[in-house]
PASEBA-1860 file (N, C-alpha, C; in nm, 3 decimals):
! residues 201
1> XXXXXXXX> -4.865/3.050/-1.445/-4.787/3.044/-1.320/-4.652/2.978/-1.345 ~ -4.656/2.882/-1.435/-4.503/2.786/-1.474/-4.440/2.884/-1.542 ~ -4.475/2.981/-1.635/-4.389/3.074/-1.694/-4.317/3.157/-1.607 ~ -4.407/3.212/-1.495/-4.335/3.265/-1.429/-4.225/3.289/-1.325 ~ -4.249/3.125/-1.290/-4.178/3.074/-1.206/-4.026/3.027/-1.291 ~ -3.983/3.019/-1.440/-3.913/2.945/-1.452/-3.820/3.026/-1.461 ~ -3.787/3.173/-1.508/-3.687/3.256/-1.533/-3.616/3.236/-1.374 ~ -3.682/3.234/-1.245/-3.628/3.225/-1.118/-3.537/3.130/-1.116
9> XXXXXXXX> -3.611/3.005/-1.134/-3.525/2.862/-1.080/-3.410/2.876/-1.188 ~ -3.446/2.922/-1.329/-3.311/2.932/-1.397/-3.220/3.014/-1.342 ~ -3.216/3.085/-1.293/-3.104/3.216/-1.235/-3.079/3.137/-1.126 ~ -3.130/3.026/-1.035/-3.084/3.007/-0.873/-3.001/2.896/-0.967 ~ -3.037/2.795/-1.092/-2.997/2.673/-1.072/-2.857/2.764/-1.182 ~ -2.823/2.885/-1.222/-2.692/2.952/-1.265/-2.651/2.934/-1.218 ~ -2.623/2.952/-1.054/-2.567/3.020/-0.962/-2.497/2.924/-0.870 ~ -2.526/2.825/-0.889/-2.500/2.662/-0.778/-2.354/2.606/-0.862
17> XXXXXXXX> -2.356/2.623/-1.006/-2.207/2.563/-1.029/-2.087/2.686/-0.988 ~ -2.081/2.816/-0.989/-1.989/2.905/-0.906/-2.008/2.912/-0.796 ~ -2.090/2.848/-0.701/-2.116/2.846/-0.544/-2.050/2.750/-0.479 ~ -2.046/2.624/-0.619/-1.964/2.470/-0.573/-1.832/2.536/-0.574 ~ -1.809/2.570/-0.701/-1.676/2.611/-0.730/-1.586/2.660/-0.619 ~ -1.671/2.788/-0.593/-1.591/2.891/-0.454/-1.580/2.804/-0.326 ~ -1.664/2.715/-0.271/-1.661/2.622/-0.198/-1.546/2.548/-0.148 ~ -1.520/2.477/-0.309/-1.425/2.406/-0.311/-1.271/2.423/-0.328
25> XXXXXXXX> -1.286/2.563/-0.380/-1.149/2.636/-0.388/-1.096/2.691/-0.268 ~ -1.236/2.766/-0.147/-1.186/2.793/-0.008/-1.137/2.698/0.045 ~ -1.209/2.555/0.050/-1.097/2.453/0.120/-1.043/2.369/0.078 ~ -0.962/2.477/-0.054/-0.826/2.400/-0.111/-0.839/2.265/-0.145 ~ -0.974/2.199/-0.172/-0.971/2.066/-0.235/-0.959/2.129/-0.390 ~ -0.929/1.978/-0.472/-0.949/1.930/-0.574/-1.082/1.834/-0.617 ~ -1.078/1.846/-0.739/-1.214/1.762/-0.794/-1.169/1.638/-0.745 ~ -1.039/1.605/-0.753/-1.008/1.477/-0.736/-1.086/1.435/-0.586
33> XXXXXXXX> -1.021/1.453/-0.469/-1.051/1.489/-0.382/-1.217/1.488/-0.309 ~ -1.245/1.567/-0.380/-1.395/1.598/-0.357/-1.504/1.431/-0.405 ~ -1.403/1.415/-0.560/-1.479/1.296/-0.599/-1.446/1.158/-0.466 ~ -1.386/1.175/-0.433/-1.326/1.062/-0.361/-1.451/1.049/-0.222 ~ -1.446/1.172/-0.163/-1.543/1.185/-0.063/-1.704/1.134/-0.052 ~ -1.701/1.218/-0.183/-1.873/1.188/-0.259/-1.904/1.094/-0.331 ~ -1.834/1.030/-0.407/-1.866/0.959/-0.508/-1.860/0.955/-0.573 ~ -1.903/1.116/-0.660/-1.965/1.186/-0.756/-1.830/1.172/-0.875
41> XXXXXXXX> -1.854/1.126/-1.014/-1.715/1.133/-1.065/-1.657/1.293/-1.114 ~ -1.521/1.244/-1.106/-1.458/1.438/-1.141/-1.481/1.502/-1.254 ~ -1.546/1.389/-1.376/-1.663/1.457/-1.492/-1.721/1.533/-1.436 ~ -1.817/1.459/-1.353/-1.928/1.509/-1.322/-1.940/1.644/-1.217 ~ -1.860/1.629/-1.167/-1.798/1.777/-1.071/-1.752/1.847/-1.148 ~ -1.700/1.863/-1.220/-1.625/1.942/-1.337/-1.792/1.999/-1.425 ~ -1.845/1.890/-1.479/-1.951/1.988/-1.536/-2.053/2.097/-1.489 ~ -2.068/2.048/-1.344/-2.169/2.106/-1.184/-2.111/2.226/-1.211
49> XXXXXXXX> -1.955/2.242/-1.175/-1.896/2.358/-1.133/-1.935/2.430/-1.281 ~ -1.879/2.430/-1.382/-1.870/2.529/-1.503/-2.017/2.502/-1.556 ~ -2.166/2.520/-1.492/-2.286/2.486/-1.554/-2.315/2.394/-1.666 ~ -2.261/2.317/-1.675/-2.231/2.221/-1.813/-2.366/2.134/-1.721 ~ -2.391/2.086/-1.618/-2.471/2.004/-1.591/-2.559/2.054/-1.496 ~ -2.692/2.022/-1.520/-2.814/2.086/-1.381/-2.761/2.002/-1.296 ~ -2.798/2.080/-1.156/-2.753/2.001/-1.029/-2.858/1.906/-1.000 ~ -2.905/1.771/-0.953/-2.991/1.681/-0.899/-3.009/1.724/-0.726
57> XXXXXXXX> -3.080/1.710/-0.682/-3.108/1.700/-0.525/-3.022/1.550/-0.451 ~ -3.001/1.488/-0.528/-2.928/1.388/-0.462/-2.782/1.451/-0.476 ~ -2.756/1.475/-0.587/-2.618/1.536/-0.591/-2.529/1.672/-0.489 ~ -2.646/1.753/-0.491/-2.633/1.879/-0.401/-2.654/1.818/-0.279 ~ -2.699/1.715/-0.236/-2.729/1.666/-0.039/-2.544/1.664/-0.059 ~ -2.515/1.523/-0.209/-2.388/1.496/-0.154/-2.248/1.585/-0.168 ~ -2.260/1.662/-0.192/-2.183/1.768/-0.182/-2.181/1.899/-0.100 ~ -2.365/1.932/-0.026/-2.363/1.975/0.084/-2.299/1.933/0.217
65> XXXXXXXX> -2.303/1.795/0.198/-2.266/1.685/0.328/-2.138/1.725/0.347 ~ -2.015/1.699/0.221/-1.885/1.699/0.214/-1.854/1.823/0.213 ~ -1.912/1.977/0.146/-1.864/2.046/0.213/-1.923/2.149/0.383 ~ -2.026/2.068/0.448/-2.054/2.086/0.568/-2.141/2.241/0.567 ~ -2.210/2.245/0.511/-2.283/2.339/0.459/-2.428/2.338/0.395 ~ -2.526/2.410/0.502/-2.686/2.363/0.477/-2.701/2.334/0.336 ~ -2.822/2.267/0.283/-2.832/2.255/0.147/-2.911/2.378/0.115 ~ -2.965/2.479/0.167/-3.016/2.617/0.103/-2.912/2.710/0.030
73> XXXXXXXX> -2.745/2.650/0.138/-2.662/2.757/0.123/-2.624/2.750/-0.062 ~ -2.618/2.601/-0.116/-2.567/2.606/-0.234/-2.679/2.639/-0.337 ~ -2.786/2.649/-0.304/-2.920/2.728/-0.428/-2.930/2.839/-0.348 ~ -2.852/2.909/-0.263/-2.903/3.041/-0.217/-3.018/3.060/-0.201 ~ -3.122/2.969/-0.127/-3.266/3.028/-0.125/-3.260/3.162/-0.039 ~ -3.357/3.196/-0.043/-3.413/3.332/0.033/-3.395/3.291/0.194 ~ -3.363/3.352/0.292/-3.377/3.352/0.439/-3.530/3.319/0.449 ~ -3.566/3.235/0.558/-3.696/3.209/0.605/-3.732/3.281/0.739
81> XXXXXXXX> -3.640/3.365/0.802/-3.661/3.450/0.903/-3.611/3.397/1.020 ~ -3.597/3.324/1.010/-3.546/3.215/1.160/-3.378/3.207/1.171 ~ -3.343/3.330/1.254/-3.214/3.301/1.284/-3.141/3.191/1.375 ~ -3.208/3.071/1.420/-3.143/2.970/1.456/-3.056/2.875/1.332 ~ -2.984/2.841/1.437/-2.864/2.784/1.326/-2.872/2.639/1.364 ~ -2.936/2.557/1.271/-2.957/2.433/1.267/-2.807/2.323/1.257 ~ -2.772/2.299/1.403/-2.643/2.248/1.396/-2.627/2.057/1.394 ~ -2.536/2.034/1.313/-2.537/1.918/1.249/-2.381/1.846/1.314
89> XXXXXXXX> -2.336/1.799/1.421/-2.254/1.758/1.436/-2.204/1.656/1.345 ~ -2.063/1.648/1.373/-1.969/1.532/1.260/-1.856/1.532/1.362 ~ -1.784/1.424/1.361/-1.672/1.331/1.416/-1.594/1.384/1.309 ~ -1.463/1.365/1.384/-1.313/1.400/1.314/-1.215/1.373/1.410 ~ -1.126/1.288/1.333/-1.032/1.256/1.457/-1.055/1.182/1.603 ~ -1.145/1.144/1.624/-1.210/1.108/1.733/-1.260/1.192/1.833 ~ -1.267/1.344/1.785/-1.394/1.432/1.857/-1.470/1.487/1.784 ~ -1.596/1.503/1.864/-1.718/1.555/1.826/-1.713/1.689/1.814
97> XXXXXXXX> -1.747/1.725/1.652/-1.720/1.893/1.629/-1.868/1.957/1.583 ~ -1.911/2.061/1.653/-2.032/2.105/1.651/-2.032/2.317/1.570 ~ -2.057/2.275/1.433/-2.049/2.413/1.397/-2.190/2.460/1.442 ~ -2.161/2.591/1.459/-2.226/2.719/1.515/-2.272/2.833/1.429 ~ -2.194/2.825/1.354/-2.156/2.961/1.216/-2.247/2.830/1.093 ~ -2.342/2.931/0.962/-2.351/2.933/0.868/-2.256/2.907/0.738 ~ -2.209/3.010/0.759/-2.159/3.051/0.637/-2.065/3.013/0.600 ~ -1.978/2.950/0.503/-1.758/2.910/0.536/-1.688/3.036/0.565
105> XXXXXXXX> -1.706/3.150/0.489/-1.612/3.231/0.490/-1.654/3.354/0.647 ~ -1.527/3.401/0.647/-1.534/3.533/0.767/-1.520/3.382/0.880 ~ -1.538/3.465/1.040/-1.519/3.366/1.117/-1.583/3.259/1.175 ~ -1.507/3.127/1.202/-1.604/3.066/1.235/-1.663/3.005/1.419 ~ -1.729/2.943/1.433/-1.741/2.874/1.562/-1.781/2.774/1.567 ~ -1.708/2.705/1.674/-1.722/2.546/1.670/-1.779/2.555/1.822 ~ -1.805/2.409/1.849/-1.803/2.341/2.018/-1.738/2.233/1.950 ~ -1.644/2.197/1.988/-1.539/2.110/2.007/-1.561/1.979/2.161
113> XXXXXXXX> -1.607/1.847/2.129/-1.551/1.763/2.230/-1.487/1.678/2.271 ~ -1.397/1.698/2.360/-1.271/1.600/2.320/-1.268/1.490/2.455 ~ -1.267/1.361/2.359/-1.279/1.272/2.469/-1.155/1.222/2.574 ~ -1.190/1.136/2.660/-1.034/1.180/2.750/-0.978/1.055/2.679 ~ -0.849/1.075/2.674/-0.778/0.993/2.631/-0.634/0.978/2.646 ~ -0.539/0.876/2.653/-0.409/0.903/2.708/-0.339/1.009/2.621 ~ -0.292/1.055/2.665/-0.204/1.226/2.635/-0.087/1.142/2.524 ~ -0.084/1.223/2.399/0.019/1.149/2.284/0.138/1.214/2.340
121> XXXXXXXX> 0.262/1.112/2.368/0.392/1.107/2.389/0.476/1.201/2.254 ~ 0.412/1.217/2.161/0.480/1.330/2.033/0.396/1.377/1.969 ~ 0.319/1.422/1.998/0.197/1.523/1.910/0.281/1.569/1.818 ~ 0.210/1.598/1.744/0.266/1.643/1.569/0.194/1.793/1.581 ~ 0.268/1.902/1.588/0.243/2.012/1.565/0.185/2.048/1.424 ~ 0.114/2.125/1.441/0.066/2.191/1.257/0.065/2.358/1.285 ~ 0.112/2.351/1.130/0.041/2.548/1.123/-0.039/2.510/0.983 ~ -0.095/2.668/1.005/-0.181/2.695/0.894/-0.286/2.832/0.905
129> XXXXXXXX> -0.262/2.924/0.802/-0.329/3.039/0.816/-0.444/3.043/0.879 ~ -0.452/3.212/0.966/-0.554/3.183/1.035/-0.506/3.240/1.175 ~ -0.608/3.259/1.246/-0.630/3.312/1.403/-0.709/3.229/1.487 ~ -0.668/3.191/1.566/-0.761/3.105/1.702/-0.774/3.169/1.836 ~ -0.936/3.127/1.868/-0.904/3.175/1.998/-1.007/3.042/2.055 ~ -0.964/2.982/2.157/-1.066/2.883/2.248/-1.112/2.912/2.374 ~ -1.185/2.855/2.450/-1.230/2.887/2.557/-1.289/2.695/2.636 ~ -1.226/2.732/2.756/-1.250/2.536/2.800/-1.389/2.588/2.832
137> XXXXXXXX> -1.500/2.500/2.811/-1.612/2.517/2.893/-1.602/2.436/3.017 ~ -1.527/2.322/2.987/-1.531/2.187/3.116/-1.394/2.105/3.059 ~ -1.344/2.046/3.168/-1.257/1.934/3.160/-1.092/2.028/3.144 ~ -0.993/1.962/3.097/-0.902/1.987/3.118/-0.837/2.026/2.932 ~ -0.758/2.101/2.907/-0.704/2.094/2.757/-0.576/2.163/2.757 ~ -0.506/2.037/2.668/-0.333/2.072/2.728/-0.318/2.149/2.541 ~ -0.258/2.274/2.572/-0.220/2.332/2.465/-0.051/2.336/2.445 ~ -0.040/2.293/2.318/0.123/2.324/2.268/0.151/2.425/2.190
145> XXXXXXXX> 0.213/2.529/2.205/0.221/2.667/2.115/0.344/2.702/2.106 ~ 0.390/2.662/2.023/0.558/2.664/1.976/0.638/2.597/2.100 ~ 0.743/2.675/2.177/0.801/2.592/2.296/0.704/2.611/2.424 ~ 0.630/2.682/2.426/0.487/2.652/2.544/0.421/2.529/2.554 ~ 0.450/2.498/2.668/0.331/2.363/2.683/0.235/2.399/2.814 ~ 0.093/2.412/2.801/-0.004/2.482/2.877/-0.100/2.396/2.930 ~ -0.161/2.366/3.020/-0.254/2.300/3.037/-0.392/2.443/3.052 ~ -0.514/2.397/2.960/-0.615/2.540/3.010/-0.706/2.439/3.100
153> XXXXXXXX> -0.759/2.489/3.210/-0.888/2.469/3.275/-1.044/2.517/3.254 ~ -1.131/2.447/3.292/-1.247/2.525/3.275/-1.267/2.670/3.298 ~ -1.334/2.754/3.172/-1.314/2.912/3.232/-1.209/2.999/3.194 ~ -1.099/2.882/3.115/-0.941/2.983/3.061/-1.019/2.968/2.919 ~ -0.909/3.088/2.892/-0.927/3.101/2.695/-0.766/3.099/2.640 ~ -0.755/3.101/2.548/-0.609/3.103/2.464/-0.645/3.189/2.344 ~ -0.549/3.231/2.308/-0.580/3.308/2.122/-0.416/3.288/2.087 ~ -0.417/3.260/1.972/-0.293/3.266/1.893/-0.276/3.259/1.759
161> XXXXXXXX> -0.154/3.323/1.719/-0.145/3.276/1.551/-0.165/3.182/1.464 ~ -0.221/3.139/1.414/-0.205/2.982/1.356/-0.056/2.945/1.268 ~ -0.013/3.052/1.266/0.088/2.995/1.202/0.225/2.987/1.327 ~ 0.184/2.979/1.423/0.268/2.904/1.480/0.235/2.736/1.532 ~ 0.356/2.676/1.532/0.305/2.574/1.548/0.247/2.509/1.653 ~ 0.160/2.460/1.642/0.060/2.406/1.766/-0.004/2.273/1.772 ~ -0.040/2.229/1.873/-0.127/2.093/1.916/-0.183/2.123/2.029 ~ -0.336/2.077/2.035/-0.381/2.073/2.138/-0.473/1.942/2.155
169> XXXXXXXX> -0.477/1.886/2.294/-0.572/1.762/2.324/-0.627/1.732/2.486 ~ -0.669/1.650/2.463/-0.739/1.617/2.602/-0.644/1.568/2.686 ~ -0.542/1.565/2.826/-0.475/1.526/2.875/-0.570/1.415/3.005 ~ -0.743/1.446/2.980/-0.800/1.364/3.080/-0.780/1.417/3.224 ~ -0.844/1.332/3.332/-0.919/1.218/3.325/-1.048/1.222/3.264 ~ -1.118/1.348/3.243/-1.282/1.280/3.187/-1.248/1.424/3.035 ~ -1.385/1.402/2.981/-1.403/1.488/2.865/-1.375/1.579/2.901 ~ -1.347/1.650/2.722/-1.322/1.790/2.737/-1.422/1.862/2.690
177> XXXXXXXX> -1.486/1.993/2.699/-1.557/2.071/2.576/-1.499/2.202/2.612 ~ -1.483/2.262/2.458/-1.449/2.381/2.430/-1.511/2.470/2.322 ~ -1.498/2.559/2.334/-1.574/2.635/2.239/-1.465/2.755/2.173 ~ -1.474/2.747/2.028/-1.341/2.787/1.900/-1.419/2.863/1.844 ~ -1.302/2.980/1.788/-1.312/3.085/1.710/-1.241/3.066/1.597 ~ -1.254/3.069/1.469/-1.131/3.050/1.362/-1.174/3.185/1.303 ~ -1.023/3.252/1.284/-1.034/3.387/1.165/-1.023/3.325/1.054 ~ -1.062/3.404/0.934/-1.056/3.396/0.825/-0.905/3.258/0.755
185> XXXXXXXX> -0.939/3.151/0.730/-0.895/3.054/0.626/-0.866/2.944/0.809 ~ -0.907/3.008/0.902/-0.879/2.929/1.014/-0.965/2.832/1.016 ~ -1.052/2.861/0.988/-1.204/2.744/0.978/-1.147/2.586/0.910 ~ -1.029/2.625/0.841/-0.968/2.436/0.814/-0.995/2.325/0.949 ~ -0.912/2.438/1.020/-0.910/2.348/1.165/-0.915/2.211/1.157 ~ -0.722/2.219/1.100/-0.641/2.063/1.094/-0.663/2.011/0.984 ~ -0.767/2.001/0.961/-0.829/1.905/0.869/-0.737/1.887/0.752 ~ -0.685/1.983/0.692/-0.597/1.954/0.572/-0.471/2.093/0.591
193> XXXXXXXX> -0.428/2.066/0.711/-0.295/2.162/0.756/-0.152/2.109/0.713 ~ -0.090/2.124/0.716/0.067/2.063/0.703/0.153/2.023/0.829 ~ 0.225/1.916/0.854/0.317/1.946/1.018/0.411/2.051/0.949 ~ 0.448/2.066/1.080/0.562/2.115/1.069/0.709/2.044/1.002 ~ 0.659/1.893/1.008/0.786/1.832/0.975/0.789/1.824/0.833 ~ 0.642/1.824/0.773/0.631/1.801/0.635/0.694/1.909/0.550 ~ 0.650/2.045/0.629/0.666/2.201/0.534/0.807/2.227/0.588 ~ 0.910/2.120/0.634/1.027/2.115/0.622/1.110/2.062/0.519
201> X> 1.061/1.960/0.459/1.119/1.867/0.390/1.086/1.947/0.272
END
C-alpha cells in the first residue's frame, strides 16, 4: 500500500514549489517581501519555489495565510464535492474584508465592511489594473472617480476602470457593507497599488 501511495504524494509535493511561485508572481511580491510577512527566510522560499526543498505543513499554513488562499489550494488536493466556500475574514486598513471566490486568478468577490468613520479631508487616490464593480448592501459609501465625487446608498452599484483614479470610504454615520467584483489583476484591491502622486514622480 506505501508503494503505491508514494509515486502520488511525489507528483502533488512537485507541484507546490510552481504553485508558490505563480502565487507570488500574481501579486507582484518578492521573496523579500513574502519573507518579511512569514518569517520564512528568502533561502528558504527560494528553495520551496524551485523544488530544492519539501514543503513542511507548518510552512505551507504560513504561506497559505500570507497568500490568503485555502491550504488544499497549494497541494492541489482533489475537490471533496462540497461547493461551499469556506470564508476566512482578515482586516486591512481598518475594514473587515470577506473573500467569497477560491481561486486568485479570473474574478474575484469580496464583502467589504467599512466602519463609520470621519470622512478623510484628502484621500489619496490610487489606480491599478483591473475592473470594479460594487454594490452598497447597507450604510452609506462615498466614491471618488477621477473628478466625480459620489455618495452610493444602499441598493446602488458603481463599475469602473481601475485605472482611473479612485478612493472610496465610509462617509458615516453608522457602518458600511458592500459587496466587490475585481476583474482580472483587480483582486489587489489597494493593497499594493500606486497613488497617483507616486506614479507621478
Amino acid at each position: 500500500m506505501g508503494d503505491d501511495s508514494t509515486p502520488d504524494l511525489e507528483q502533488v509535493l512537485d507541484t507546490v514549489g510552481p504553485r508558490l511561485r505563480a502565487l507570488r508572481k500574481e501579486r507582484r511580491a518578492t521573496l523579500a517581501q513574502l519573507s518579511e510577512s512569514t518569517g520564512i527566510s528568502v533561502s528558504t522560499l527560494s528553495r520551496l519555489e524551485s523544488g530544492q526543498r519539501r514543503p513542511t505543513l507548518e510552512l505551507l499554513l504560513l504561506l497559505a495565510a500570507a497568500h490568503q488562499v485555502p491550504l488544499d489550494q497549494l497541494v492541489d488536493a482533489p475537490p471533496t464535492g462540497d461547493p461551499r466556500v469556506h470564508m476566512r475574514p482578515f482586516e486591512r486598513h481598518g475594514s473587515t474584508i470577506i473573500p467569497l471566490t477560491r481561486r486568485p486568478g479570473g474574478v474575484q468577490a469580496f464583502k467589504q465592511v467599512l466602519p463609520a468613520r470621519t470622512p478623510e479631508r484628502d484621500p489619496e487616490l490610487k489606480v491599478h489594473d483591473g475592473y470594479e464593480w460594487m454594490y452598497v448592501m447597507s450604510g452609506r459609501v462615498r466614491l471618488l472617480l477621477g473628478d466625480r465625487d459620489i455618495v452610493l446608498t444602499a441598493g446602488e452599484a458603481a463599475e469602473f476602470d481601475t485605472h482611473i483614479p479612485h478612493w472610496f470610504g465610509n462617509p458615516g454615520p453608522g457602518p458600511a457593507e458592500i459587496l466587490s467584483l475585481y476583474g482580472p489583476q483587480g483582486e489587489r484591491m489597494h493593497v499594493r497599488t500606486r497613488s497617483v502622486r507616486a506614479a507621478e514622480r
